[in-house]
TITOR-752256 format. One line per field, with one value per residue: residue number from 1; residue in one letter; x, y, z of N, C-alpha, C in turn. Coordinates in Angstrom, 3 decimals, padded with zeros to 6 digits. Atoms other than C-alpha are relative to their C-alpha. Example, Ala and Ser with C-alpha at 12.3 -4.5 7.8 and 13.67 -1.06 7.14 Angstrom:
BEGIN
n	[1, 2]
res	[a, s]
nu	[000.890, -000.820]
nv	[-001.190, -001.190]
nw	[000.000, -000.060]
cau	[012.300, 013.670]
cav	[-004.500, -001.060]
caw	[007.800, 007.140]
cu	[000.900, -000.770]
cv	[001.200, 001.090]
cw	[000.000, 000.730]
//
This chain:
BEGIN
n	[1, 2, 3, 4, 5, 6, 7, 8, 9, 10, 11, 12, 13, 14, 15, 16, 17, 18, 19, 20, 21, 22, 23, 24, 25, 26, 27, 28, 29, 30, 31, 32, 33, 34, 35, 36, 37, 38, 39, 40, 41, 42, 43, 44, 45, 46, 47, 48, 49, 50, 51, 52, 53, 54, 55, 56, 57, 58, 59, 60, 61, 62, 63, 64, 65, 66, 67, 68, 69, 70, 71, 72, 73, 74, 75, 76, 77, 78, 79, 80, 81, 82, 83, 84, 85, 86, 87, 88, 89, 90, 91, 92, 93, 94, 95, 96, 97, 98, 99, 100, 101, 102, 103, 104, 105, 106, 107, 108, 109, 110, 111, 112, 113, 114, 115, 116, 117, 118, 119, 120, 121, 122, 123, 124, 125, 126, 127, 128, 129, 130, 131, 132, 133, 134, 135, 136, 137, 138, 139, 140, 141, 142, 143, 144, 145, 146, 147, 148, 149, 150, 151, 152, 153, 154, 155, 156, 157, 158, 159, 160, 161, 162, 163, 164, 165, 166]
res	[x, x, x, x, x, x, x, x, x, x, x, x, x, x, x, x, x, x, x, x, x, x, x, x, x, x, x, x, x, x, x, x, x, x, x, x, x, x, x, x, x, x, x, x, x, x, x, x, x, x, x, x, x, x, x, x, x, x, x, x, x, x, x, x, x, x, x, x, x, x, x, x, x, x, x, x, x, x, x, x, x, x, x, x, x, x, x, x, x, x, x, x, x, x, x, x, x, x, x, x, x, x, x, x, x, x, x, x, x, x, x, x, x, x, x, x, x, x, x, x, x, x, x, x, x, x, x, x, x, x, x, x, x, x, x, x, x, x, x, x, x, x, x, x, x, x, x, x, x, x, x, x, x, x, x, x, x, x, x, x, x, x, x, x, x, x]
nu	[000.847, -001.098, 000.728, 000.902, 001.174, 000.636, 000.647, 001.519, 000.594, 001.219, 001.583, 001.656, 000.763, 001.578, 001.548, -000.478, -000.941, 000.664, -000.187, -001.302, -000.320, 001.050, -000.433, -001.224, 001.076, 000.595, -000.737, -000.088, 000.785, -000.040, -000.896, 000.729, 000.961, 001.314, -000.204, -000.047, 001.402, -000.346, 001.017, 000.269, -001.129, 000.038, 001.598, -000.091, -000.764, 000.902, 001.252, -000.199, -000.177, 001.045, 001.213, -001.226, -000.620, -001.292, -001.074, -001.099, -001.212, -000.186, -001.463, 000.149, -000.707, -000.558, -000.361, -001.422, -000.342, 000.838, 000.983, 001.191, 000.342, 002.159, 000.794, -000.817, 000.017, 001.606, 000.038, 001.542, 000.064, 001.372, 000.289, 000.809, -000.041, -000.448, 001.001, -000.956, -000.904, 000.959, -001.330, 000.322, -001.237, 000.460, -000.183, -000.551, 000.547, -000.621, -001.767, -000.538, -000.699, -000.383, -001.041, -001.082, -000.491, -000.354, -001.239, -000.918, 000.440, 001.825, 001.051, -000.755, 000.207, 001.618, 000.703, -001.121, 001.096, 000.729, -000.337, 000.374, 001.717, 000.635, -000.383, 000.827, 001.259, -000.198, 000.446, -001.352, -000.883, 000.078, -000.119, 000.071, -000.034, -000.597, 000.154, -001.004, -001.202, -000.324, -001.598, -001.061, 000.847, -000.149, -000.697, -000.174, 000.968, -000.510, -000.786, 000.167, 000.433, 001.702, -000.188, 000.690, 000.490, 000.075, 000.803, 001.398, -000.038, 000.801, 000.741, 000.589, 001.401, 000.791, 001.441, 000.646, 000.226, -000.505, 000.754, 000.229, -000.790, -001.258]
nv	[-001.181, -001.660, -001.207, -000.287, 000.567, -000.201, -001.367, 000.052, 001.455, 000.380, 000.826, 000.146, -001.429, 000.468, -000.987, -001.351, -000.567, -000.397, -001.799, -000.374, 000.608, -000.931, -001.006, 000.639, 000.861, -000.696, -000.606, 000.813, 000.119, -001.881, 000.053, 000.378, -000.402, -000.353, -001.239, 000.175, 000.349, 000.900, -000.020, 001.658, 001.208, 000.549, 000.186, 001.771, 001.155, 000.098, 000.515, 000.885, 000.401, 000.169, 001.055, 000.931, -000.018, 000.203, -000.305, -001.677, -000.020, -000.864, -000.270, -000.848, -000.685, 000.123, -001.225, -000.295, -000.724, -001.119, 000.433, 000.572, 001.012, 000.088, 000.665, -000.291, 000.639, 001.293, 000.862, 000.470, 000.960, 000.533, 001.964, 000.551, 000.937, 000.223, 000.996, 001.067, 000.813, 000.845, -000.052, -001.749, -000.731, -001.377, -000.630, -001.191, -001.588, -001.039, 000.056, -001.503, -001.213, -001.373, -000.587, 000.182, 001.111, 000.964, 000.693, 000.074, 001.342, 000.238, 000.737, 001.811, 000.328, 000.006, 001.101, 001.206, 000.569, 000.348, 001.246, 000.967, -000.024, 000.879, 001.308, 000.586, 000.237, 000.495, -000.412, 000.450, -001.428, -001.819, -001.051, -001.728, -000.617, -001.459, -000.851, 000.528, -000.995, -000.085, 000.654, 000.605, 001.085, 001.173, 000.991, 000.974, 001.369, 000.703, 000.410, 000.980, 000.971, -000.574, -000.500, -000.201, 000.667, 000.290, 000.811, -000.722, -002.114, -000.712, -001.781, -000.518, -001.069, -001.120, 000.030, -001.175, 000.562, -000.586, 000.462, -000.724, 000.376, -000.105]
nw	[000.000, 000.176, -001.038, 000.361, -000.432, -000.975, 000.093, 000.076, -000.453, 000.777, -000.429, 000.471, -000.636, -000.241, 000.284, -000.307, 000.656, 001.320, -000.205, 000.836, 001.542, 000.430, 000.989, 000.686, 001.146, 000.422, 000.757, 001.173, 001.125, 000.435, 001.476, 000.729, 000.762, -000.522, -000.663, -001.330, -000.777, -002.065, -000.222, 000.310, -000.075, -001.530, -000.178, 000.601, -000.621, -001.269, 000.678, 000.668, -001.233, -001.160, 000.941, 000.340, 001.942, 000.315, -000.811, 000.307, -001.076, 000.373, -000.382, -000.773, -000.594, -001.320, -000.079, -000.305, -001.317, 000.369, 000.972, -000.584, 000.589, 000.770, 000.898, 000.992, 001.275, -000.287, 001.573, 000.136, 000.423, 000.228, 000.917, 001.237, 000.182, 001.053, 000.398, 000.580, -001.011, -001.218, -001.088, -000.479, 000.953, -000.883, 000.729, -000.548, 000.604, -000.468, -000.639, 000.140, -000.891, 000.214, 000.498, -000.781, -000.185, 001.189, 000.495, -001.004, -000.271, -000.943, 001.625, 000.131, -001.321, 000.475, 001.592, -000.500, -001.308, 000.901, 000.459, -001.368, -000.223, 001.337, -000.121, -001.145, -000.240, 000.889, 001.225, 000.645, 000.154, -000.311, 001.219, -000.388, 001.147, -000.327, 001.172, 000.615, 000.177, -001.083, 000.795, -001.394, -000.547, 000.831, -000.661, -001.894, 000.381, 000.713, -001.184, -001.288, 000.257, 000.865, 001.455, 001.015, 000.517, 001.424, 000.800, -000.325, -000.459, -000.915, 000.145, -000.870, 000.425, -000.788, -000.122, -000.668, -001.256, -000.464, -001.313, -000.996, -001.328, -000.555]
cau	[000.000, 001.787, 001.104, -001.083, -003.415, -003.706, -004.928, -008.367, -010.776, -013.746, -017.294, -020.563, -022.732, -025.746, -029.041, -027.341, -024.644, -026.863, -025.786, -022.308, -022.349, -025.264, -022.897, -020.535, -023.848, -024.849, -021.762, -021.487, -024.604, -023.450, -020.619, -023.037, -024.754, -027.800, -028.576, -027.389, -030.090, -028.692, -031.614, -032.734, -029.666, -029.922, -033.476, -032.326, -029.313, -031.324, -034.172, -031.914, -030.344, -033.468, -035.155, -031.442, -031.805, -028.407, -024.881, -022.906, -019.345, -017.944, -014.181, -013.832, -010.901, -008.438, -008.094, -004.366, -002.788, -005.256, -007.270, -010.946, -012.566, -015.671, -017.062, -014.126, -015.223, -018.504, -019.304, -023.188, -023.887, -027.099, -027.926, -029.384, -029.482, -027.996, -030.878, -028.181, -025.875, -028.747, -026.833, -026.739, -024.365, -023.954, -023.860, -021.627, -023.706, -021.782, -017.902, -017.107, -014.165, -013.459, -011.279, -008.603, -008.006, -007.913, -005.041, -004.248, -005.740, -009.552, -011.128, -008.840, -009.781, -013.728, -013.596, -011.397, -014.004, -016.334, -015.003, -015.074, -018.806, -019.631, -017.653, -019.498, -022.906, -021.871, -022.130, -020.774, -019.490, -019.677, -020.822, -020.141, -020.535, -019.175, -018.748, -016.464, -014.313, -013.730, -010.188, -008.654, -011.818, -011.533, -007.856, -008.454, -011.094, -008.712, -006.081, -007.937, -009.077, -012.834, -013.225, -014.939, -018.036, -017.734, -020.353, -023.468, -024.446, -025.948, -028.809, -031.346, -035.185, -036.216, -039.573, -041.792, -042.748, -040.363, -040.091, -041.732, -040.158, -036.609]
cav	[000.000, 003.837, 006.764, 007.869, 005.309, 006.077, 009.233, 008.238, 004.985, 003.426, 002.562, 001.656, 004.220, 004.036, 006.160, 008.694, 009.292, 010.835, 014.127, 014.014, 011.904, 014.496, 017.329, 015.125, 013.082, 016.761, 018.006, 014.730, 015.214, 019.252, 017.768, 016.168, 019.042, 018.727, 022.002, 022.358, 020.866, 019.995, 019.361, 016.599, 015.133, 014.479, 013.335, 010.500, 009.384, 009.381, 007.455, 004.796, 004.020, 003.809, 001.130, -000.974, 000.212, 000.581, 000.525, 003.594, 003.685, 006.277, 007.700, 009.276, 011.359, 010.619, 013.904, 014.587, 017.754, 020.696, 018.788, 017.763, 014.800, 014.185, 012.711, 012.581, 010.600, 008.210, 005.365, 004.361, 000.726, -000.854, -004.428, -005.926, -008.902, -010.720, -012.852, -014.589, -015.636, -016.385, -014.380, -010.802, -008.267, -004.881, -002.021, 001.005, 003.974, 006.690, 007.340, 011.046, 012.483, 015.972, 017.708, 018.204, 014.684, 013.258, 011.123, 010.456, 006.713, 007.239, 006.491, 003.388, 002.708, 002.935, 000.790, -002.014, -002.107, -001.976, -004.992, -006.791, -005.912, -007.436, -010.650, -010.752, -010.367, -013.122, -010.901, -011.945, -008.636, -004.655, -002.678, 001.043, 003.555, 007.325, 009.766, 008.601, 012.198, 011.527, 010.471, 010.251, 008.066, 005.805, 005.290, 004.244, 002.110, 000.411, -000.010, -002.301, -004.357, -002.579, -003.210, -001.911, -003.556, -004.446, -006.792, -004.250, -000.561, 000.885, 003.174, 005.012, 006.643, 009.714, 009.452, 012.040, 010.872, 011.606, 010.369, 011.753, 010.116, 010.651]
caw	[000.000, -000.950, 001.149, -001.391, -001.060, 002.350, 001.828, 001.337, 002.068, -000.019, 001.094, 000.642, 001.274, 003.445, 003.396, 006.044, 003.763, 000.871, 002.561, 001.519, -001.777, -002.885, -004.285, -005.651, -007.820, -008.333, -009.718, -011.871, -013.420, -014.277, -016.265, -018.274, -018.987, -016.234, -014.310, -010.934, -008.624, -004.798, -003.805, -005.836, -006.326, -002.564, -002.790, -005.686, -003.983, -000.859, -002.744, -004.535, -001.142, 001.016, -001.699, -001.955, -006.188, -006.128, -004.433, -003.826, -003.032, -002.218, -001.541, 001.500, 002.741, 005.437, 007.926, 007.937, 009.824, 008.423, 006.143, 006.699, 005.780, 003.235, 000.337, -002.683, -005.541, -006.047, -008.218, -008.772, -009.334, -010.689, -011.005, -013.818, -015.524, -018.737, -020.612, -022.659, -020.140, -017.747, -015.023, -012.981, -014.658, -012.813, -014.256, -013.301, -014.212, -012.426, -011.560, -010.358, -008.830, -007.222, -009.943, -006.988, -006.579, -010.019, -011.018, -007.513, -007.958, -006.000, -009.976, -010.143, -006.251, -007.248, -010.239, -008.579, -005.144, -008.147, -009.374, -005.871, -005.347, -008.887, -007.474, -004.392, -005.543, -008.286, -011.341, -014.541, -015.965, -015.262, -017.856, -018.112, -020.956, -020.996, -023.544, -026.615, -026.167, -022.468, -023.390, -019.551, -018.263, -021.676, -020.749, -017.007, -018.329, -020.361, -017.977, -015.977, -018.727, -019.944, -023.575, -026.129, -027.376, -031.036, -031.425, -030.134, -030.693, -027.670, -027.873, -026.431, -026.710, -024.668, -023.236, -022.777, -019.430, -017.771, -013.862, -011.186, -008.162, -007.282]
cu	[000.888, -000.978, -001.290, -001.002, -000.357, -000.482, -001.719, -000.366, -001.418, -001.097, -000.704, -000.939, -001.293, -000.984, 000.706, 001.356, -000.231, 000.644, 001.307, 000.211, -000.953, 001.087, 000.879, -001.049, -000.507, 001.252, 000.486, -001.174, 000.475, 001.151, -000.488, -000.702, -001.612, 000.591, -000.169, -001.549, 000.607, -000.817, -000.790, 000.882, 000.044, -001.202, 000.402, 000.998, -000.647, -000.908, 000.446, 000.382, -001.168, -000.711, 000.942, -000.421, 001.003, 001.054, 000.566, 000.755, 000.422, 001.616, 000.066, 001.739, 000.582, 000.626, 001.866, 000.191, -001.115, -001.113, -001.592, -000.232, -001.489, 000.402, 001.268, -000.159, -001.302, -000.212, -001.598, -000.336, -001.040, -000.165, -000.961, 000.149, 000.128, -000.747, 000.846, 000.460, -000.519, 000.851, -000.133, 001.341, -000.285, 000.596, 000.752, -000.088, 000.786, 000.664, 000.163, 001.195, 000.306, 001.608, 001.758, 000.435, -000.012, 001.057, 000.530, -000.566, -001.411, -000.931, 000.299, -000.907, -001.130, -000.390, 001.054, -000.809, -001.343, -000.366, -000.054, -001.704, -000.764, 000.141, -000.795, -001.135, 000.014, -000.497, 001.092, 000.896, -000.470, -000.476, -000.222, -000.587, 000.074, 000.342, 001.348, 001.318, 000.163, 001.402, 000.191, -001.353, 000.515, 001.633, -000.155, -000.764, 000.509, 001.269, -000.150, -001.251, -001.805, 000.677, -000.959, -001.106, -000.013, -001.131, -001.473, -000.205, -001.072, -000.821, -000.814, -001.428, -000.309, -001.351, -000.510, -000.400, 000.250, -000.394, -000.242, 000.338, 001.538, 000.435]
cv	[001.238, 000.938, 000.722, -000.269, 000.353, 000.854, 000.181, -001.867, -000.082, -001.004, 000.190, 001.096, -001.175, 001.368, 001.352, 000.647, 000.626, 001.515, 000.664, -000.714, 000.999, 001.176, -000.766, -000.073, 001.426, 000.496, -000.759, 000.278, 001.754, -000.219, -000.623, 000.690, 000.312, 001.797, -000.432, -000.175, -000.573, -000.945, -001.364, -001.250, -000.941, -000.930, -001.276, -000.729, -000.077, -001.512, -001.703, -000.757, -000.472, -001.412, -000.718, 000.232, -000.346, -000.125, 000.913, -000.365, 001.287, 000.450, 001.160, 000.705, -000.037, 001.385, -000.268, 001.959, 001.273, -000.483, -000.396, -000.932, -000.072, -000.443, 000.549, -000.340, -000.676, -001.309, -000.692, -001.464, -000.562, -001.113, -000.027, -001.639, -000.726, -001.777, -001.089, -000.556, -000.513, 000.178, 002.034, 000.352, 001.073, 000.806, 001.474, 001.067, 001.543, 000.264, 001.829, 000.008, 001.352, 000.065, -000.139, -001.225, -001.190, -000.247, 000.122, -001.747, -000.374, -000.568, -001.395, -000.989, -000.867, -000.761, -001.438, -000.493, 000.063, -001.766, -001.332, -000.001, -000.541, -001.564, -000.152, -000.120, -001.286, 000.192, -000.485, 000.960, 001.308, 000.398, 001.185, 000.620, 001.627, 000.446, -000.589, 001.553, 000.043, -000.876, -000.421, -001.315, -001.754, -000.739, -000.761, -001.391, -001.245, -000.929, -001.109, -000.954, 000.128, -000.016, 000.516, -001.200, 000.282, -000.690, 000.553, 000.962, -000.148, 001.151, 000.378, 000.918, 000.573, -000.407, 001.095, 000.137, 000.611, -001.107, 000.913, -000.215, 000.499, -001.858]
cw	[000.000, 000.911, -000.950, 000.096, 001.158, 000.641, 000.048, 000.263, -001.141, 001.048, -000.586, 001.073, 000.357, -000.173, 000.922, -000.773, -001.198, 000.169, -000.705, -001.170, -000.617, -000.640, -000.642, -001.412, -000.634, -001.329, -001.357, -001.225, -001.168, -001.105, -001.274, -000.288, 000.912, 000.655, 001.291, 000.837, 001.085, 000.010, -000.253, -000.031, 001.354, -000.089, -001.219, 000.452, 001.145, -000.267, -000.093, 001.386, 001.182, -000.478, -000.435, -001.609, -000.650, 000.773, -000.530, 000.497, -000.213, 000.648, 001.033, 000.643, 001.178, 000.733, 000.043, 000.878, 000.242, -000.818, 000.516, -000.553, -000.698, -001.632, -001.363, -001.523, 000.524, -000.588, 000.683, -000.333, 000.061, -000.387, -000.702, -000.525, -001.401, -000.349, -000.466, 000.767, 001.147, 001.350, 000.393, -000.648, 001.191, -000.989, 000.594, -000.970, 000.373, 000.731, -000.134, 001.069, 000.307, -001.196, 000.780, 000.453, -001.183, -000.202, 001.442, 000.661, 000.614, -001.072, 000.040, 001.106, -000.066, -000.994, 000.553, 001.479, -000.864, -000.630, 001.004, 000.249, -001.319, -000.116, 001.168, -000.084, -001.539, -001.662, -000.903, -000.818, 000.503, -001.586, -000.066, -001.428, 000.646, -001.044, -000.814, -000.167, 001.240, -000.256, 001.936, 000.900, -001.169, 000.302, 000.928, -000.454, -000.451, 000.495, 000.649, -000.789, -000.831, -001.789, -000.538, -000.427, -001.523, -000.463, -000.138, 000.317, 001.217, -000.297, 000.867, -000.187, 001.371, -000.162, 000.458, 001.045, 000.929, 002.142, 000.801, 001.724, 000.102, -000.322]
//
């Protein structure tokens, strides 16, 4: 283990921890383009957590001499299930870190206790997806073994709908 690593720790979030993973999930969605919303953001990681939807981990911050401790990075994980292979898959919908701690291994961290929580609930792969001009995510991804699907476009239809829960 390097001193770096021991700069920070990874968990699983529970329902009282919506408070501090909440600007992180907010600020993830803002790089995507949503508009800042606290508020709700709190109110769906709150939500997904209260109704086991999903697992959150999240990277938390070891205090050192001046420093404080809180919520550094996240990663969202949604089970699902793979008809073909007759078998749970999980799906890792959403990986953020603060800016100030990128490339200091907490992404790596989060997709590697990712990878343990996909072996413990006996899934048979992860599957992510992230923008094809996110160049420093697509490396990490690659790093640790994520490929590319070749054999199946991914898509997607907007509904007018829309949800009304959190």
């Amino acid at each position: 283990m390097t001193a770096e690593s021991l700069r920070f720790v990874i968990e699983r979030a529970r329902v009282e921890d919506a408070d501090s993973i909440a600007p992180l999930f907010d600020a993830y969605r803002q790089f995507y383009g949503a508009v800042p919303d606290l508020a709700a953001a709190r109110a769906f990681i709150a939500a997904r957590l209260e109704r086991a939807q999903s697992v959150v981990l999240f990277a938390r911050s070891l205090p050192r001499e001046s420093d404080s401790t809180g919520a550094i990075g996240f990663a969202q994980l949604y089970p699902s299930f793979s008809s073909v292979s007759l078998g749970p898959i999980m799906i890792l919908n959403d990986l953020f870190v603060l800016p100030s701690w990128r490339r200091s291994s907490v992404a790596r961290s989060l997709i590697e206790e990712t990878v343990r929580q996909g072996e413990r609930v006996g899934a048979l792969r992860i599957h992510l997806s992230t923008q094809v001009t996110n160049a420093p995510a697509l490396r990490l991804y690659q790093s640790l073994d994520f490929v590319s699907d070749e054999e199946f476009t991914h898509m997607s239809l907007a509904l007018r709908c829309g949800a009304t829960e959190p």
